[in-house]
C-alpha positions as CSV (number, residue, x, y, z in Angstrom):
1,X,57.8,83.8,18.7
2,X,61.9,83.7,18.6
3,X,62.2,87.2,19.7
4,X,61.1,90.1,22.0
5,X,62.4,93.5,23.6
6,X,64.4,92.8,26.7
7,X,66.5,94.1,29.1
8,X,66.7,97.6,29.4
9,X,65.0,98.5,26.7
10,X,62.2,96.8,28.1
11,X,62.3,98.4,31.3
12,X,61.8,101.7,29.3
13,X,59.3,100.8,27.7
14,X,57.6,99.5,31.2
15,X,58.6,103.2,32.6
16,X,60.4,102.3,35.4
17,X,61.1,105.7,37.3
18,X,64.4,107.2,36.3
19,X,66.0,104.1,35.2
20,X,68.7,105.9,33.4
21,X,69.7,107.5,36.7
22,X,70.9,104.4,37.9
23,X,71.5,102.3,35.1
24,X,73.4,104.3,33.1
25,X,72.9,103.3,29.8
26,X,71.8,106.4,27.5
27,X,72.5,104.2,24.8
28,X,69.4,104.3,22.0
29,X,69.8,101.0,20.9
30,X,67.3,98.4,21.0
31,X,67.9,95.2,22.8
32,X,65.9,92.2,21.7
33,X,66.3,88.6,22.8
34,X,66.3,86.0,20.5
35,X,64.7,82.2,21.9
36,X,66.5,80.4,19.2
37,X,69.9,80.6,17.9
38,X,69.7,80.2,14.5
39,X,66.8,83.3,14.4
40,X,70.1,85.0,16.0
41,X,70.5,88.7,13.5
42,X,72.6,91.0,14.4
43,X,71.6,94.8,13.0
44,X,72.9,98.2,13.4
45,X,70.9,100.2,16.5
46,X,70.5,96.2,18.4
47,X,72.0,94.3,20.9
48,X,70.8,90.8,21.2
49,X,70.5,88.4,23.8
50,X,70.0,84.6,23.7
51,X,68.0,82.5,26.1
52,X,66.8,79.0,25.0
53,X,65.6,77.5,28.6
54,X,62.4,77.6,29.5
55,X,60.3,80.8,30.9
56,X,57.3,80.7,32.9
57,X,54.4,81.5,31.3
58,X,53.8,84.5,32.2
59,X,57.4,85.7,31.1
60,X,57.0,87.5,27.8
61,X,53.6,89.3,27.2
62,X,52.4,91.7,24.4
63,X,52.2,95.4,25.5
64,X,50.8,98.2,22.8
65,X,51.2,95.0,19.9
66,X,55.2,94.7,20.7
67,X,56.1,91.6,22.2
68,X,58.2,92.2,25.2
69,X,59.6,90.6,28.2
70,X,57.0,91.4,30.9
71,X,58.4,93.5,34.3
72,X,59.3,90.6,36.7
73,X,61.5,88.7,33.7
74,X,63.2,92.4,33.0
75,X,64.0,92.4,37.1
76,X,65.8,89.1,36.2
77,X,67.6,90.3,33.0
78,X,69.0,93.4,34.6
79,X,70.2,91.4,37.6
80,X,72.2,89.7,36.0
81,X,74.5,92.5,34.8
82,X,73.6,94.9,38.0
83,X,75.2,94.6,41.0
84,X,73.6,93.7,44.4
85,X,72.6,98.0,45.5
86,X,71.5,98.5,42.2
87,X,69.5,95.6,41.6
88,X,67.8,96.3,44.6
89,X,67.3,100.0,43.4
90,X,65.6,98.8,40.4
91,X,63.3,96.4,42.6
92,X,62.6,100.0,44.6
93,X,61.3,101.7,41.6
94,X,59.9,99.1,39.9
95,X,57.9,98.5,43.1
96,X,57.2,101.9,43.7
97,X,54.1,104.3,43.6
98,X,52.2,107.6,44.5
99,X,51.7,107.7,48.2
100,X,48.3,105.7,48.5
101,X,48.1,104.7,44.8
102,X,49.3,101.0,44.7
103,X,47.7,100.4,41.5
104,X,50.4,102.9,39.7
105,X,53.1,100.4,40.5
106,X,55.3,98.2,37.6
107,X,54.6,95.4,39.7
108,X,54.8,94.0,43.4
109,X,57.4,92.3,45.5
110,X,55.3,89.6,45.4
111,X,55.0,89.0,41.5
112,X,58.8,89.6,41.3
113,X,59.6,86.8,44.1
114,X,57.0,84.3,42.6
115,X,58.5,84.8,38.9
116,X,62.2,84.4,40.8
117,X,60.9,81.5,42.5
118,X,59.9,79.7,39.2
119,X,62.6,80.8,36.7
120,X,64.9,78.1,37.5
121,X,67.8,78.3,35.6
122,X,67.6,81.3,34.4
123,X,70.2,84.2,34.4
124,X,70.1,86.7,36.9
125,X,67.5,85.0,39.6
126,X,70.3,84.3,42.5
127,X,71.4,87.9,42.0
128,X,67.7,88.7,42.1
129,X,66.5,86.2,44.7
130,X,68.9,88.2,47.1
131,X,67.9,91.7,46.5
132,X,64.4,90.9,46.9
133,X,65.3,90.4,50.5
134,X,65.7,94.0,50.9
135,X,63.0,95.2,48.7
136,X,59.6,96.8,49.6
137,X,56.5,98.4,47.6
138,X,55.9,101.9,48.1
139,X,58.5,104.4,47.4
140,X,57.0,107.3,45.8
141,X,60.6,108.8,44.2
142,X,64.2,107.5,43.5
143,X,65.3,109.7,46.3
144,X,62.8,107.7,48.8
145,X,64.5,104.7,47.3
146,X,68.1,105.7,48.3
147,X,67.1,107.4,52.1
148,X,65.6,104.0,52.4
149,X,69.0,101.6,51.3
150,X,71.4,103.9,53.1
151,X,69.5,104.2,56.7
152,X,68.4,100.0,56.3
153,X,70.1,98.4,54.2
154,X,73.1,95.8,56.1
155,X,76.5,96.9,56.9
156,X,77.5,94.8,54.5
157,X,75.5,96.2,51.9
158,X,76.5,99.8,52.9
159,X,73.9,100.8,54.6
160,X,73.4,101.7,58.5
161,X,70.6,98.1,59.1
162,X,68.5,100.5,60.9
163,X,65.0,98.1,60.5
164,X,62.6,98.1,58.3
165,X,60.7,101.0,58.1
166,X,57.4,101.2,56.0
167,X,57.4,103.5,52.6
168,X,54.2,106.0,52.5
169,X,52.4,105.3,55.4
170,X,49.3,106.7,55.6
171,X,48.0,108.5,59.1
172,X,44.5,108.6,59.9
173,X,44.7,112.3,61.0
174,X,42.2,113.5,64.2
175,X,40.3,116.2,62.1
176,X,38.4,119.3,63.8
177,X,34.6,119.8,63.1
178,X,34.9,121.9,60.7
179,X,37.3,119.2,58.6
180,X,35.6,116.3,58.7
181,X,33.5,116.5,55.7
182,X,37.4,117.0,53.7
183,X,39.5,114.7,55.8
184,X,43.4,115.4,55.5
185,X,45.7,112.7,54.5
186,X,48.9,112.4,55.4
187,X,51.5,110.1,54.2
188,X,54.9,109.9,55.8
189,X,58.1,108.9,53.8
190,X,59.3,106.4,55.9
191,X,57.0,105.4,58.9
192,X,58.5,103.0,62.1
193,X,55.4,101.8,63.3
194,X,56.1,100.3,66.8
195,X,58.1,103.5,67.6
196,X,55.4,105.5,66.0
197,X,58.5,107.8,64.2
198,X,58.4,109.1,61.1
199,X,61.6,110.2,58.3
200,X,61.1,112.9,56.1
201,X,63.3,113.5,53.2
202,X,63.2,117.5,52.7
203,X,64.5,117.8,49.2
204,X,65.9,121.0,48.2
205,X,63.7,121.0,44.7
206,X,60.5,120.9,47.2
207,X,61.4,121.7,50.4
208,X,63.6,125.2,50.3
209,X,60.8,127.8,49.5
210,X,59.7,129.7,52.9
211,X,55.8,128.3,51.9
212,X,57.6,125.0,51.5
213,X,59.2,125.1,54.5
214,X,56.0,126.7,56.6
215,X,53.8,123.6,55.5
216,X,56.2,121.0,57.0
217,X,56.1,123.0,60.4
218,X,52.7,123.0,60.6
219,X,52.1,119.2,58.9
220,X,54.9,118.4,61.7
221,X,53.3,119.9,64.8
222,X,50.0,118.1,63.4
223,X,51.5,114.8,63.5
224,X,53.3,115.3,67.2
225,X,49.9,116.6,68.4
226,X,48.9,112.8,67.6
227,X,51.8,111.5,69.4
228,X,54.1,110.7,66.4
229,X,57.7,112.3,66.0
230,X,59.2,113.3,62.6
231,X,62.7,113.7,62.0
232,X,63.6,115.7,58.8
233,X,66.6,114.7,56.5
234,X,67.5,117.6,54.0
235,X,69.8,116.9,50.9
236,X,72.3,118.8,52.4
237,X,72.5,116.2,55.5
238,X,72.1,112.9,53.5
239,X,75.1,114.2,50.5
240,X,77.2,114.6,53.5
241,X,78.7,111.5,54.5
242,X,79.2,112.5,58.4
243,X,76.1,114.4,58.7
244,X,74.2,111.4,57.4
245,X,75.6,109.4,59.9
246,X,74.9,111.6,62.7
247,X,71.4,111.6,61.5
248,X,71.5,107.5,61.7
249,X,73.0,107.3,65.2
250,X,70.1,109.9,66.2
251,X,67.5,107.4,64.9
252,X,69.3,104.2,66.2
253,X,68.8,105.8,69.7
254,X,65.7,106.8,68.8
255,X,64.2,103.6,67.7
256,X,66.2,101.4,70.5
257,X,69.1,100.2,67.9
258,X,72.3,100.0,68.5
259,X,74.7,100.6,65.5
260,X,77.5,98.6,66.0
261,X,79.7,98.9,62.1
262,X,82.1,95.9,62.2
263,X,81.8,94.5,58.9
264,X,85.3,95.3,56.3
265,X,82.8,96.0,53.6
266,X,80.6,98.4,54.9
267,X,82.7,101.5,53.9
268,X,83.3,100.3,50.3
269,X,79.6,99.5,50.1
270,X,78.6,102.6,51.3
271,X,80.9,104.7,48.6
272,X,79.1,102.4,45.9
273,X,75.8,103.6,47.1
274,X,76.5,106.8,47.4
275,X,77.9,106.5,44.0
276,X,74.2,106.1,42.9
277,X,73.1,109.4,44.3
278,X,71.8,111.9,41.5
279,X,73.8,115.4,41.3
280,X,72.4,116.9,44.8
281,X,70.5,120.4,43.2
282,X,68.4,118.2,40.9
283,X,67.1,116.3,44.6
């Protein structure tokens, strides 16, 4: 074997949600890595790559007949040309899933650290080794993804270090009588579970019909009848910079964190991430 599909053309071919969102690379051309030098072509429609060190074993698998470099060695590959936010935005997405369906992931956090772990040597693992830091299983969108870097990511990663919340989280709703033999579940975007608080990101694609709109108020007063408080963030709120971080200094209080923004690189950082954001009426 001297050569497979890498890089980002691998991650297509894995479906990583909306990669070229964040990636941007609409190129069509393939890009193949070659594990010897001299087996080194270079054809129209290819880029090629070179790596001769050694791979854990589980680096480069065969999906549909192809050989390809498998989802945790792609993490690797595209860290090393990403920077830190969106290498940790492709770690989102590759980790992410339906709300309650883990099985639909790429991969985990876990396979990607373990494969980090053991690829010594190899390009991109210190960049990935770091985002993995910040990385959790569970988004169910890119938008999820991004709610979740800007409220808790570091200062000095642009984002407002506002814990850890957990993606999805399902609650066990108290069902009447008449329910129990079709129990509701309920997943909330972004769940604080000590505080027992709850984010929801309101999209304008999903959230702006009156019926739309109707559900959440009722799915809302549900929740608080259980004791658990939701706070809503709408597009409109999270594409504006100040009303975003109104929104954040609500939930620090909320949640019994103080923000305190002294680091230089927290307002470059957060104009990066922001940069990431897809145009607002598509989200």
């Amino acid at each position: 074997m001297r050569k497979y599909i890498s890089h980002i053309s691998a991650a297509r071919m894995w479906g990583i949600p909306q990669i070229d969102a964040f990636l941007g690379d609409a190129s069509a051309d393939v890009h193949l890595t070659f594990t010897q030098l001299g087996a080194r072509k270079y054809k129209p429609g290819q880029v090629t790559h070179l790596c001769q060190g050694d791979l854990p074993n589980d680096a480069i698998i065969t999906h549909n007949g192809v050989r390809i470099a498998s989802p945790e060695l792609t993490f690797l590959q595209l860290a090393a040309e990403l920077d830190i936010q969106r290498t940790i935005l492709l770690g989102l997405q590759l980790c992410g899933h339906a709300p309650g369906c883990p099985g639909e992931a790429v991969t985990t956090k876990y396979k990607l650290k373990n494969f980090a772990e053991k690829a010594v040597g190899i390009r991109g693992r210190p960049n990935a080794l770091r985002a993995l830091h910040y990385i959790e299983g569970g988004s169910a969108s890119i938008m999820e993804s991004l709610v979740y870097m800007v409220l808790c990511l570091p200062y000095a990663l642009g984002g407002y270090g506002l814990g850890s919340p957990i993606f999805n989280y399902e609650i066990k709703m108290k069902e009447s009588s008449d329910r129990q033999r079709n129990p509701v579940r309920c997943f909330v975007d972004l769940y604080y579970t000590k505080e027992k608080l709850g984010i929801e990101y309101n999209s304008f694609e999903f959230h702006h019909s009156p019926l739309s709109q109707g559900r959440d108020t009722l799915r809302a007063s549900a929740l608080e009848r259980q004791g658990i408080e939701i706070m809503n963030l709408s597009t409109i709120q999270l594409y504006d910079q100040k009303a975003c971080e109104n929104f954040a200094i609500n939930l620090s209080r909320r949640i019994g964190k103080r923000m305190q923004i002294k680091s230089d690189k927290f307002l470059p950082m957060q104009q990066n991430l922001r940069s990431l954001f897809p145009r607002a009426e598509r989200v």
